[in-house]
PQR file of N, CA, C, O and H, with PARSE charges and radii, in Angstrom:
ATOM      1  N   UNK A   1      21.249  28.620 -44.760 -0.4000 1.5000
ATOM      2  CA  UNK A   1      19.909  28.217 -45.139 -0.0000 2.0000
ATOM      3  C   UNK A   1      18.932  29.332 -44.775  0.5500 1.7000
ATOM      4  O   UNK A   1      19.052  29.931 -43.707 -0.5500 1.4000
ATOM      5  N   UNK A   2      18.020  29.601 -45.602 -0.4000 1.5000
ATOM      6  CA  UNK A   2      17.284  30.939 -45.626 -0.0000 2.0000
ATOM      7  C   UNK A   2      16.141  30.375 -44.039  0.5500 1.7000
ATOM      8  O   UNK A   2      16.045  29.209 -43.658 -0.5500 1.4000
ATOM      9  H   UNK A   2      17.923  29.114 -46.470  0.4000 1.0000
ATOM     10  N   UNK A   3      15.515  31.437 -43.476 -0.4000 1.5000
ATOM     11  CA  UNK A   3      14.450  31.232 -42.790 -0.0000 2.0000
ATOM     12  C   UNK A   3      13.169  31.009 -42.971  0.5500 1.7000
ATOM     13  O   UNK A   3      12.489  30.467 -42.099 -0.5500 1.4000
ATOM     14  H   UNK A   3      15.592  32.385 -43.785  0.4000 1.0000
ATOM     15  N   UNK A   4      12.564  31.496 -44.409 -0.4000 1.5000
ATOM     16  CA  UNK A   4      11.285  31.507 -45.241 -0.0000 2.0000
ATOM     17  C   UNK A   4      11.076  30.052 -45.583  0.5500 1.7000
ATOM     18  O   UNK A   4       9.872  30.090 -45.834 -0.5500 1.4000
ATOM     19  H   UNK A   4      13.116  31.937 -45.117  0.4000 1.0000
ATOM     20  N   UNK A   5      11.346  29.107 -45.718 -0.4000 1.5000
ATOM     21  CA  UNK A   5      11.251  28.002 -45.986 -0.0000 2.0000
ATOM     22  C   UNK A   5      10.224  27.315 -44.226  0.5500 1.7000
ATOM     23  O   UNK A   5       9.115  26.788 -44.134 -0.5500 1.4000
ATOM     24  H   UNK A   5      12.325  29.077 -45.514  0.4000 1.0000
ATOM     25  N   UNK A   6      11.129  27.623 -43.282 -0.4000 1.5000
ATOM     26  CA  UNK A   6      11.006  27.187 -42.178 -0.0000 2.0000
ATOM     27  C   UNK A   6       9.639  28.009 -41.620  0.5500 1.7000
ATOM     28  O   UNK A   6       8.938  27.255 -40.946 -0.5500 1.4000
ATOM     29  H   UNK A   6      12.030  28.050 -43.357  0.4000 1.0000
ATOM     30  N   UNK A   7       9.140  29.261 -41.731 -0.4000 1.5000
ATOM     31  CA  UNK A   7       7.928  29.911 -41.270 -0.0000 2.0000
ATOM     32  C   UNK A   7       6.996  29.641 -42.565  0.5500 1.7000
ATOM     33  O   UNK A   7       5.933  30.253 -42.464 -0.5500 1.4000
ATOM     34  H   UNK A   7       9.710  29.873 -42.279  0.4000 1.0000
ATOM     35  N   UNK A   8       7.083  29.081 -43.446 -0.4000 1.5000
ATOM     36  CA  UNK A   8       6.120  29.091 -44.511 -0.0000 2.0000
ATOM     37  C   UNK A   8       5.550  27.782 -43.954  0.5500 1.7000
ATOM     38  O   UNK A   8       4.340  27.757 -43.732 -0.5500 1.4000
ATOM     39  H   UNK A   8       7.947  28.584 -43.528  0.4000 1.0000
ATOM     40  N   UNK A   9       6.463  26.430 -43.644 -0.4000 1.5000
ATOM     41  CA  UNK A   9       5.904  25.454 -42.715 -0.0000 2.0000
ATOM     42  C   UNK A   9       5.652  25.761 -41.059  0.5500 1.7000
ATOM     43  O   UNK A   9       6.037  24.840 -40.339 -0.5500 1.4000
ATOM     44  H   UNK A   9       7.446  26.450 -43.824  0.4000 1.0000
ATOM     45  N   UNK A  10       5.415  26.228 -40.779 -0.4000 1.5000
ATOM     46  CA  UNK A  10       4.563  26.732 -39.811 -0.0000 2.0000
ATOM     47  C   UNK A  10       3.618  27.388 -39.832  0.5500 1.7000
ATOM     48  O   UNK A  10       2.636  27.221 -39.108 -0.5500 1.4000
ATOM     49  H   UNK A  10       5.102  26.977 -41.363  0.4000 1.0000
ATOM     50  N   UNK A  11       3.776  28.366 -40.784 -0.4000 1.5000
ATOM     51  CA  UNK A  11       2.364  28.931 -41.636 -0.0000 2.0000
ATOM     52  C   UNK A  11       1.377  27.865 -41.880  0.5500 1.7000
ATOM     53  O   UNK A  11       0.215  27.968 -41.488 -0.5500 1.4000
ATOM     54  H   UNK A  11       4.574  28.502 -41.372  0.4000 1.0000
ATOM     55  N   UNK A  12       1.739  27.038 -42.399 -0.4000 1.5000
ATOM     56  CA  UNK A  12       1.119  25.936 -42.752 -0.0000 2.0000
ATOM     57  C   UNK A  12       0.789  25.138 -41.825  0.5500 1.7000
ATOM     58  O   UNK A  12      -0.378  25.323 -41.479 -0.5500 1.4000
ATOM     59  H   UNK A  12       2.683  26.954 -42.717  0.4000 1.0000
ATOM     60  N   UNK A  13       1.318  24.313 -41.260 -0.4000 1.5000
ATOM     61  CA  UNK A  13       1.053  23.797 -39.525 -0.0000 2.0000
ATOM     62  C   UNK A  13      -0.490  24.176 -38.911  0.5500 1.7000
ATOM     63  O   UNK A  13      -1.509  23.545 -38.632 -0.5500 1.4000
ATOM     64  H   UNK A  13       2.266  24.162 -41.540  0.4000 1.0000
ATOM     65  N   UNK A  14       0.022  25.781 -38.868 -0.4000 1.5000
ATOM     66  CA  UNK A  14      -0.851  26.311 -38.161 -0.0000 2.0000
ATOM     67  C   UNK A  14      -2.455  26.362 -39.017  0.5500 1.7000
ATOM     68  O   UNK A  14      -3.588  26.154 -38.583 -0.5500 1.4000
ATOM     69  H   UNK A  14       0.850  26.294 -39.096  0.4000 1.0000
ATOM     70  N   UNK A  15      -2.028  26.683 -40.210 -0.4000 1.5000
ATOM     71  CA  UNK A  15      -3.650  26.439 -41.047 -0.0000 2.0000
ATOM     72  C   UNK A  15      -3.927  24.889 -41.152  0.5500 1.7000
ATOM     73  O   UNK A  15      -5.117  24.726 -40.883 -0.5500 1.4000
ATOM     74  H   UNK A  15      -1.108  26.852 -40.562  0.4000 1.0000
ATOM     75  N   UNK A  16      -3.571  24.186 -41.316 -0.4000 1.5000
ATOM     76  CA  UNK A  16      -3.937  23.247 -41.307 -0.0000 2.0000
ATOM     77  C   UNK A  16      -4.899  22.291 -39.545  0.5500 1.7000
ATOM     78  O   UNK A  16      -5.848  21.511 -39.461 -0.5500 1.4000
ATOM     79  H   UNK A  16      -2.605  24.319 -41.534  0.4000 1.0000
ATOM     80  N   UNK A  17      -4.239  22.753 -38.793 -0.4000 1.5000
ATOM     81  CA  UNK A  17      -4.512  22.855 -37.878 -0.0000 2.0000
ATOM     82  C   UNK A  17      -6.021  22.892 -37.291  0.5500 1.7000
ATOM     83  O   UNK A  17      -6.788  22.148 -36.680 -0.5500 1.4000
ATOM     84  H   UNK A  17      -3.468  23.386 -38.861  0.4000 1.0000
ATOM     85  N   UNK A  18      -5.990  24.287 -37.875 -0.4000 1.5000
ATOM     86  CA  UNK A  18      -7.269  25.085 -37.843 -0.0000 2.0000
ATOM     87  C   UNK A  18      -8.387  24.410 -38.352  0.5500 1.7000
ATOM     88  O   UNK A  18      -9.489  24.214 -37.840 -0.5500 1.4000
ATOM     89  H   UNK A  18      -5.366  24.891 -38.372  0.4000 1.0000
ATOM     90  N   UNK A  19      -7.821  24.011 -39.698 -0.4000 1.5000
ATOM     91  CA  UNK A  19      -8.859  23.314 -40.512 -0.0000 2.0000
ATOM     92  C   UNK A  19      -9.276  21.808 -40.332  0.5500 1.7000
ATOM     93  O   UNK A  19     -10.201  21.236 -40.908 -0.5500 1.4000
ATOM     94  H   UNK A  19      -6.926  24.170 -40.113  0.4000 1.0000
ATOM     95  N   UNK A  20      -8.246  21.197 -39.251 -0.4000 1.5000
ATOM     96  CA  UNK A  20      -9.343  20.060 -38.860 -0.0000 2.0000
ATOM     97  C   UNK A  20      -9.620  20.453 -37.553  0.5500 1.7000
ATOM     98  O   UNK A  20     -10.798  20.136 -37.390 -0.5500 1.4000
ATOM     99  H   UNK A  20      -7.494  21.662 -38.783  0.4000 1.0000
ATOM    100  N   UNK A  21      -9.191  20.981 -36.496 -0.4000 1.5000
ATOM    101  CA  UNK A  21     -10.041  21.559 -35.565 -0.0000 2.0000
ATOM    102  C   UNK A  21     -11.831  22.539 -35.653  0.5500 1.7000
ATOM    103  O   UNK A  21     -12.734  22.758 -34.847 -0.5500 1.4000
ATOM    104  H   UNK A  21      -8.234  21.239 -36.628  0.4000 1.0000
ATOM    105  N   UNK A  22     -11.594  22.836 -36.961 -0.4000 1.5000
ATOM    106  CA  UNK A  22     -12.707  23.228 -37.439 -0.0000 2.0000
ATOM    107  C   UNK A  22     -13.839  21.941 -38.038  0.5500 1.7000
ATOM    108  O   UNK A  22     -15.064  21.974 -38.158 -0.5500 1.4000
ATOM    109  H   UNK A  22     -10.860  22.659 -37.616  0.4000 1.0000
ATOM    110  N   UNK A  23     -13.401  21.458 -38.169 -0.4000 1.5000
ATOM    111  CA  UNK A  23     -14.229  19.884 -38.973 -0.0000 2.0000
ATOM    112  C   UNK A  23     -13.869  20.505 -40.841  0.5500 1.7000
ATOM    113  O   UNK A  23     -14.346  19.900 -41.801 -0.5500 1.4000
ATOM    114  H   UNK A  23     -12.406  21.431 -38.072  0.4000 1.0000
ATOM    115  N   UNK A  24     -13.293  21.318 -40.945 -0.4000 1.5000
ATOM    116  CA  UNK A  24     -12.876  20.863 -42.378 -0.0000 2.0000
ATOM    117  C   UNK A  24     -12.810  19.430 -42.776  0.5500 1.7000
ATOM    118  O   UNK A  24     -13.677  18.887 -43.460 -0.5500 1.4000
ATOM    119  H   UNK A  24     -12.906  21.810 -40.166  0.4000 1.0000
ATOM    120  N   UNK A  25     -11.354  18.624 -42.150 -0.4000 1.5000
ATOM    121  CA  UNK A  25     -11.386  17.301 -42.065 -0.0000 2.0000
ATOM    122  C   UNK A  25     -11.436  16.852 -40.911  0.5500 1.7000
ATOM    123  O   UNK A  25     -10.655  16.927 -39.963 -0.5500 1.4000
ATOM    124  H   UNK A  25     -10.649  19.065 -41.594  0.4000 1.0000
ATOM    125  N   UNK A  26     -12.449  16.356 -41.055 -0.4000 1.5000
ATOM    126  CA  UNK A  26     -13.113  15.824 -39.929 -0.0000 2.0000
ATOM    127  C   UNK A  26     -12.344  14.389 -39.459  0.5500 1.7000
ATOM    128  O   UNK A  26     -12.123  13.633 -40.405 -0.5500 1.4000
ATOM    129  H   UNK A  26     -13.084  16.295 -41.825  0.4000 1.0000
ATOM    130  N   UNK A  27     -11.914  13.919 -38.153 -0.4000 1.5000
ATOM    131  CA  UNK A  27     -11.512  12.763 -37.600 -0.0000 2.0000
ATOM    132  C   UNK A  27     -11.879  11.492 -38.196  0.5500 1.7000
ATOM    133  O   UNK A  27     -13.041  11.087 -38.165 -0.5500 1.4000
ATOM    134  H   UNK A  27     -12.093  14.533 -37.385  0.4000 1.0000
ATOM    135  N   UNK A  28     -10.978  10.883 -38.708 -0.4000 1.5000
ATOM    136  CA  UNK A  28     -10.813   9.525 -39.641 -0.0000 2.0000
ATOM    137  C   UNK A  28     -11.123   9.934 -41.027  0.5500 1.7000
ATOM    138  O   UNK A  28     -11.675   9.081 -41.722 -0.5500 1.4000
ATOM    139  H   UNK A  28     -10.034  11.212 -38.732  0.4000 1.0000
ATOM    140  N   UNK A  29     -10.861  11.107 -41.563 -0.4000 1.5000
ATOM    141  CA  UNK A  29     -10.744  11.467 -43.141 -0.0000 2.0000
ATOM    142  C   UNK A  29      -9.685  11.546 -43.515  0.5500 1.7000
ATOM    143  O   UNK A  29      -8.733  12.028 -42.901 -0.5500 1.4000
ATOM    144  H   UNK A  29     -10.412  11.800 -40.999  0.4000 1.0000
ATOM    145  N   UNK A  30      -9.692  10.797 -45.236 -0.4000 1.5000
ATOM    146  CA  UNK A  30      -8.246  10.569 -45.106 -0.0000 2.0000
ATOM    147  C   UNK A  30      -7.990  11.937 -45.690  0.5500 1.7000
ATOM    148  O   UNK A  30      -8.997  12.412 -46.214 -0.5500 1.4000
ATOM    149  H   UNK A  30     -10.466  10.405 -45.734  0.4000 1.0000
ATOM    150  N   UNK A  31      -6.771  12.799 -45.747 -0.4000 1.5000
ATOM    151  CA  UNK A  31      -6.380  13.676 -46.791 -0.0000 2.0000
ATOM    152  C   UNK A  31      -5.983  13.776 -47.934  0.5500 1.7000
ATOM    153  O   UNK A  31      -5.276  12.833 -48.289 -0.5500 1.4000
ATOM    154  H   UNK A  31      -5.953  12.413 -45.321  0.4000 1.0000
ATOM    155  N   UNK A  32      -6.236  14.907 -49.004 -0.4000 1.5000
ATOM    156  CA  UNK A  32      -5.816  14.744 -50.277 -0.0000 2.0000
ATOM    157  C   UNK A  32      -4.580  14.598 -50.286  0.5500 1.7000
ATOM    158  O   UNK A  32      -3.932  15.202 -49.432 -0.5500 1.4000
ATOM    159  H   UNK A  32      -6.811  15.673 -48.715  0.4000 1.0000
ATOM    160  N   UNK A  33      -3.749  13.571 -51.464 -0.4000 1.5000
ATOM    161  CA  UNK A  33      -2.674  12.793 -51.446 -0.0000 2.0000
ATOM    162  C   UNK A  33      -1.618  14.075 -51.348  0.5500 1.7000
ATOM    163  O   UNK A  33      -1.981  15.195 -51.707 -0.5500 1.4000
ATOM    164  H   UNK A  33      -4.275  13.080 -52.158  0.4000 1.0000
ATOM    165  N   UNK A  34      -0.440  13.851 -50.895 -0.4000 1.5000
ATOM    166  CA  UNK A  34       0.693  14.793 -51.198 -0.0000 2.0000
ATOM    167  C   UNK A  34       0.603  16.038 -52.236  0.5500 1.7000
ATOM    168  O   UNK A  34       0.554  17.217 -51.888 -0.5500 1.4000
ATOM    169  H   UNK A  34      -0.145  12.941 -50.603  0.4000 1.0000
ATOM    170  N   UNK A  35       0.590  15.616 -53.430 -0.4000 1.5000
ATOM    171  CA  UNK A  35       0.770  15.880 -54.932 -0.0000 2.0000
ATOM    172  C   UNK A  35      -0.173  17.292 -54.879  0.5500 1.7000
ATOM    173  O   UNK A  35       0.102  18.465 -55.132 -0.5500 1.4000
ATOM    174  H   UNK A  35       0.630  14.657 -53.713  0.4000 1.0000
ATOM    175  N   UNK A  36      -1.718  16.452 -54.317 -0.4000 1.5000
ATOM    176  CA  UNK A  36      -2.657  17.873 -54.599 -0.0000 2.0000
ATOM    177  C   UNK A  36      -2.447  18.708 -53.552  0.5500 1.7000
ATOM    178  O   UNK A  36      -2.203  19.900 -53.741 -0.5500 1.4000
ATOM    179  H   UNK A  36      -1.941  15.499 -54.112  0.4000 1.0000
ATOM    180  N   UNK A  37      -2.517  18.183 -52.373 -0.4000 1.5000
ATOM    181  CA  UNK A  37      -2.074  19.290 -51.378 -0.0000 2.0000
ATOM    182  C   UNK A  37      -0.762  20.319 -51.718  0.5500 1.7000
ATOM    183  O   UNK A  37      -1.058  21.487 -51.466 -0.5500 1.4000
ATOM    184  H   UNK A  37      -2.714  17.215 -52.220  0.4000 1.0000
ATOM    185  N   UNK A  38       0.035  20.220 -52.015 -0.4000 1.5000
ATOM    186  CA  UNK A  38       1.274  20.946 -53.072 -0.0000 2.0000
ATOM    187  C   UNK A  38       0.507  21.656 -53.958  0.5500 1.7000
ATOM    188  O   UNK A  38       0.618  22.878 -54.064 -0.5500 1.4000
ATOM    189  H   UNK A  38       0.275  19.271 -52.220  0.4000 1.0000
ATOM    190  N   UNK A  39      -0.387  20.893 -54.711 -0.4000 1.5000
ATOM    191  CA  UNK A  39      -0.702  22.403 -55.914 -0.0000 2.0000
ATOM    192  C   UNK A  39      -1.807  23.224 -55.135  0.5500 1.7000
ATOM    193  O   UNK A  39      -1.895  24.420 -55.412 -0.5500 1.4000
ATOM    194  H   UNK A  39      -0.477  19.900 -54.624  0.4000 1.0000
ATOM    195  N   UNK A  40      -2.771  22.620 -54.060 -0.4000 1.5000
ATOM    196  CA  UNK A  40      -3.260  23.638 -53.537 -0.0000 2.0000
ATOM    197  C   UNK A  40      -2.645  24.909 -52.457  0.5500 1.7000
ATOM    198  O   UNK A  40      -2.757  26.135 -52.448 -0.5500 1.4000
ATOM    199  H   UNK A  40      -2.699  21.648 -53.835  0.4000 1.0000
ATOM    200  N   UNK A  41      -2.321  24.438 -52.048 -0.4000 1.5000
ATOM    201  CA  UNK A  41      -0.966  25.432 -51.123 -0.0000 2.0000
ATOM    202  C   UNK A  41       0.041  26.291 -52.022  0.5500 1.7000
ATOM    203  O   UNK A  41       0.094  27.482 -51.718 -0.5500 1.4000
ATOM    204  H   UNK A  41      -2.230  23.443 -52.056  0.4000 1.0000
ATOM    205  N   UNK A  42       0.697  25.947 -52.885 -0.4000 1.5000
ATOM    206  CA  UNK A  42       1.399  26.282 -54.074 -0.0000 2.0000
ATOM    207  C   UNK A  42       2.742  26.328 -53.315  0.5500 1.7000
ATOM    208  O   UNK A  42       3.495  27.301 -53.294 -0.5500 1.4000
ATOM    209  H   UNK A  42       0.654  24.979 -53.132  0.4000 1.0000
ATOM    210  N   UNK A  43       2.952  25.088 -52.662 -0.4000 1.5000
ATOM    211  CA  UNK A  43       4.480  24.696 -52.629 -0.0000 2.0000
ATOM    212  C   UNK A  43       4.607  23.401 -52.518  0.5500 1.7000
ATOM    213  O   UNK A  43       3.666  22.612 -52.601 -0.5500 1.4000
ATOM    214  H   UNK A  43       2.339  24.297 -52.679  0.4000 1.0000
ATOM    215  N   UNK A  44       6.285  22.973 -52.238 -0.4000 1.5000
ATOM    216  CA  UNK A  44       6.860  21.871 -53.056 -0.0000 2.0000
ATOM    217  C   UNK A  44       6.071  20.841 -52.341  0.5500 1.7000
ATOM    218  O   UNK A  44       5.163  21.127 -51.560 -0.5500 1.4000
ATOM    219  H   UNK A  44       7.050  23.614 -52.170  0.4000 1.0000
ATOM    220  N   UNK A  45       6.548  19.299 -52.710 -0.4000 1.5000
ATOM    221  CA  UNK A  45       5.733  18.233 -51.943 -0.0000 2.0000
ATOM    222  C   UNK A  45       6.757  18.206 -50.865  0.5500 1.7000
ATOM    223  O   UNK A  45       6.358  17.481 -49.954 -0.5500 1.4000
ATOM    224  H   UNK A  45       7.285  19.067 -53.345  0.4000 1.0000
ATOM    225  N   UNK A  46       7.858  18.690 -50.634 -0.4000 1.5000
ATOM    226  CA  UNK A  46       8.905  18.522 -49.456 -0.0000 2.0000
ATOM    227  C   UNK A  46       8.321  19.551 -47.708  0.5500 1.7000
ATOM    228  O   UNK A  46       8.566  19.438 -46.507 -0.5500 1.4000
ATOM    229  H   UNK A  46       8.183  19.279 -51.374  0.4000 1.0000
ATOM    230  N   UNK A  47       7.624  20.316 -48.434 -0.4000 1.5000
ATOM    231  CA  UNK A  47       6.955  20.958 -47.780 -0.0000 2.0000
ATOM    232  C   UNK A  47       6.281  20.611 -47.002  0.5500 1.7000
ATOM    233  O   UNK A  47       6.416  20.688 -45.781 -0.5500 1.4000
ATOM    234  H   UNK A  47       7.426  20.408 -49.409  0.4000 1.0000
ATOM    235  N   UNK A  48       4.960  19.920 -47.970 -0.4000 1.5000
ATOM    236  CA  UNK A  48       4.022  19.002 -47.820 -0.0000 2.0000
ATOM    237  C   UNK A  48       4.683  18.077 -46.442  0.5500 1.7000
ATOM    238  O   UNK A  48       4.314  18.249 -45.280 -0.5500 1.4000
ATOM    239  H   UNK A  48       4.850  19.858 -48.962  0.4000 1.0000
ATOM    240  N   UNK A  49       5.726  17.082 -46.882 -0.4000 1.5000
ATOM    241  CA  UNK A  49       6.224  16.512 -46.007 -0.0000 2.0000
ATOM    242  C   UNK A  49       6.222  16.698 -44.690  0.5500 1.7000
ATOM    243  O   UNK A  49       5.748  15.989 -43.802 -0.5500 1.4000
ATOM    244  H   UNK A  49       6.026  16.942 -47.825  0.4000 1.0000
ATOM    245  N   UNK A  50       7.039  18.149 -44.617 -0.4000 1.5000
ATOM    246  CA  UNK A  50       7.572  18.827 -43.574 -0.0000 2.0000
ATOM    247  C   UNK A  50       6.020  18.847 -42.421  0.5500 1.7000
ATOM    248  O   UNK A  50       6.007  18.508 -41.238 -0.5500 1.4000
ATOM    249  H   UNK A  50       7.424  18.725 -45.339  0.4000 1.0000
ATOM    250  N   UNK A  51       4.868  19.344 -43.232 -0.4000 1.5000
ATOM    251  CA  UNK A  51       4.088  20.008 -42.605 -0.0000 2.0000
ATOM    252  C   UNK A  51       3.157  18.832 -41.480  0.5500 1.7000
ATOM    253  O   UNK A  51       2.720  18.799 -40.330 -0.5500 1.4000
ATOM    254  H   UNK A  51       4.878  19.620 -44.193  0.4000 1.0000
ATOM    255  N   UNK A  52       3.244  17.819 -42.934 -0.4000 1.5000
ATOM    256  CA  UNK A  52       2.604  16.507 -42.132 -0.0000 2.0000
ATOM    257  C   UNK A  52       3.236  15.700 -41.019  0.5500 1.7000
ATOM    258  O   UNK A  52       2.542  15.129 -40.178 -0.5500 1.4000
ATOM    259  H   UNK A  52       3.599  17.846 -43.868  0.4000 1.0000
ATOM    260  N   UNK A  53       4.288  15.666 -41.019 -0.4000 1.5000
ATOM    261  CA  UNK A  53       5.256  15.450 -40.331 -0.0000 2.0000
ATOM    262  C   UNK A  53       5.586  15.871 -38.888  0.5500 1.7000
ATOM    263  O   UNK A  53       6.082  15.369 -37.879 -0.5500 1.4000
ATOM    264  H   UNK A  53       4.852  16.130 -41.702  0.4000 1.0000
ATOM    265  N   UNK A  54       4.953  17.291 -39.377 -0.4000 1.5000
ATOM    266  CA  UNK A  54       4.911  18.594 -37.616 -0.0000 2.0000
ATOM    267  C   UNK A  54       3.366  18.441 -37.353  0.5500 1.7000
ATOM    268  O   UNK A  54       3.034  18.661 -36.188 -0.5500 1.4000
ATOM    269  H   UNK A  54       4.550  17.699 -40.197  0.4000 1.0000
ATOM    270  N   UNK A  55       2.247  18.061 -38.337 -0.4000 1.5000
ATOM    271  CA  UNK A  55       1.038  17.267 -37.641 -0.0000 2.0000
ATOM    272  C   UNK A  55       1.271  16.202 -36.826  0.5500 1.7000
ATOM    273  O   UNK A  55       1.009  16.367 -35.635 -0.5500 1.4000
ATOM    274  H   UNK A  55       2.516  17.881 -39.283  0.4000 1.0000
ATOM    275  N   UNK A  56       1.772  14.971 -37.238 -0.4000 1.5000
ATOM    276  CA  UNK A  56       1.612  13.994 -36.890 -0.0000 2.0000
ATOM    277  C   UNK A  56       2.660  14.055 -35.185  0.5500 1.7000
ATOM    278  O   UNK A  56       2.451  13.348 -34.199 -0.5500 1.4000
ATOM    279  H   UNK A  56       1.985  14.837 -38.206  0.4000 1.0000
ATOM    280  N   UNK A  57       3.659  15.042 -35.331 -0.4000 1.5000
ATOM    281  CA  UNK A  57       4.515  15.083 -34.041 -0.0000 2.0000
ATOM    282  C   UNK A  57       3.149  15.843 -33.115  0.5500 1.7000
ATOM    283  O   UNK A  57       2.856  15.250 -32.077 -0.5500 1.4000
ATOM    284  H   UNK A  57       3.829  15.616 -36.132  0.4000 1.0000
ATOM    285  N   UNK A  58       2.474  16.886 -33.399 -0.4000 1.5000
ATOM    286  CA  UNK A  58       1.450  17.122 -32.678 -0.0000 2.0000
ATOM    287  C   UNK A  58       0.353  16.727 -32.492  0.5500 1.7000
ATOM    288  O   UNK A  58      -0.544  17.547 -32.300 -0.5500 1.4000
ATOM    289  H   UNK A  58       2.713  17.368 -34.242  0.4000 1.0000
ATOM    290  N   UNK A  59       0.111  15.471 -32.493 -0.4000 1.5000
ATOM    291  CA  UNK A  59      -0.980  14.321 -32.680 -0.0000 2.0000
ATOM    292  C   UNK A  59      -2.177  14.844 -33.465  0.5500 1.7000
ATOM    293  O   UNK A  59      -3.207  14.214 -33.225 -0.5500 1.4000
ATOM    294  H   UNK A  59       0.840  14.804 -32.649  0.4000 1.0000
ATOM    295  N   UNK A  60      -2.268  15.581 -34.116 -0.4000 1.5000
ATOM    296  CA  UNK A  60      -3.244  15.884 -35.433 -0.0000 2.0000
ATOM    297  C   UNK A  60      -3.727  15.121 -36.330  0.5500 1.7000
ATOM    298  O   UNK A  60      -4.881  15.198 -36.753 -0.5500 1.4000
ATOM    299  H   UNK A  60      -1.432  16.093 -34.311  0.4000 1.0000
ATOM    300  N   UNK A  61      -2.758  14.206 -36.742 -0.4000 1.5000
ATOM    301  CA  UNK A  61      -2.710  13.367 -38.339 -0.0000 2.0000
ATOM    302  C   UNK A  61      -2.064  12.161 -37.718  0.5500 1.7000
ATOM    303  O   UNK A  61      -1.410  11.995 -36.688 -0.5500 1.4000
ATOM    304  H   UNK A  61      -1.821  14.144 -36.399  0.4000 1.0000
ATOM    305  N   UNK A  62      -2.484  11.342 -38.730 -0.4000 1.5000
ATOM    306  CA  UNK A  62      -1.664   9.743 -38.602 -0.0000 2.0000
ATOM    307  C   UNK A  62      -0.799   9.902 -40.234  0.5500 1.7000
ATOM    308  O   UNK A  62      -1.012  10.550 -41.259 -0.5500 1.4000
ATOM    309  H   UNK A  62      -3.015  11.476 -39.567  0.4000 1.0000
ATOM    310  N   UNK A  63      -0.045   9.196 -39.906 -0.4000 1.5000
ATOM    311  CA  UNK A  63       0.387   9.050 -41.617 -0.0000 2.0000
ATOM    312  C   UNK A  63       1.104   7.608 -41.573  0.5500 1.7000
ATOM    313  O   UNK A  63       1.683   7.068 -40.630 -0.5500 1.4000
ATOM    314  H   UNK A  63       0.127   8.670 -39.073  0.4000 1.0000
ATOM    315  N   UNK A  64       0.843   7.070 -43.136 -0.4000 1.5000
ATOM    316  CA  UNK A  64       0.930   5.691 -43.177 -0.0000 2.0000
ATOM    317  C   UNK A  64       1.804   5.925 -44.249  0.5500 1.7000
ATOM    318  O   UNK A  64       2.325   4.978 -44.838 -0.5500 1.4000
ATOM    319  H   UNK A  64       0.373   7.509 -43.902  0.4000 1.0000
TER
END
């Protein structure tokens, strides 16, 4: 299994991060659904997954 998959979600992690520590999204906003977050990032929704997934393990995000 390649490694680029695995630092592109951390790449991501980490911007995302940023951007609600910044008040991008601000605490109790919900986020854009899967689907758009994928075309804005310009990768898969598995990604997506991955990334929300390593939010929510770092208490960042809730996901329902």
């Amino acid at each position: 299994m390649s490694a680029r998959p695995h630092r592109l979600t951390e790449h991501d992690i980490e911007q995302w991060i940023a951007a609600i520590s910044s008040g991008q999204y601000p605490v109790g906003t919900k986020l854009p659904t899967g689907r758009v977050l994928a075309q804005i990032h310009g990768v898969s929704q598995a990604v997506i997954c991955d990334v929300a997934g390593g939010l929510q393990a770092e208490g960042f995000v809730d996901t329902r």
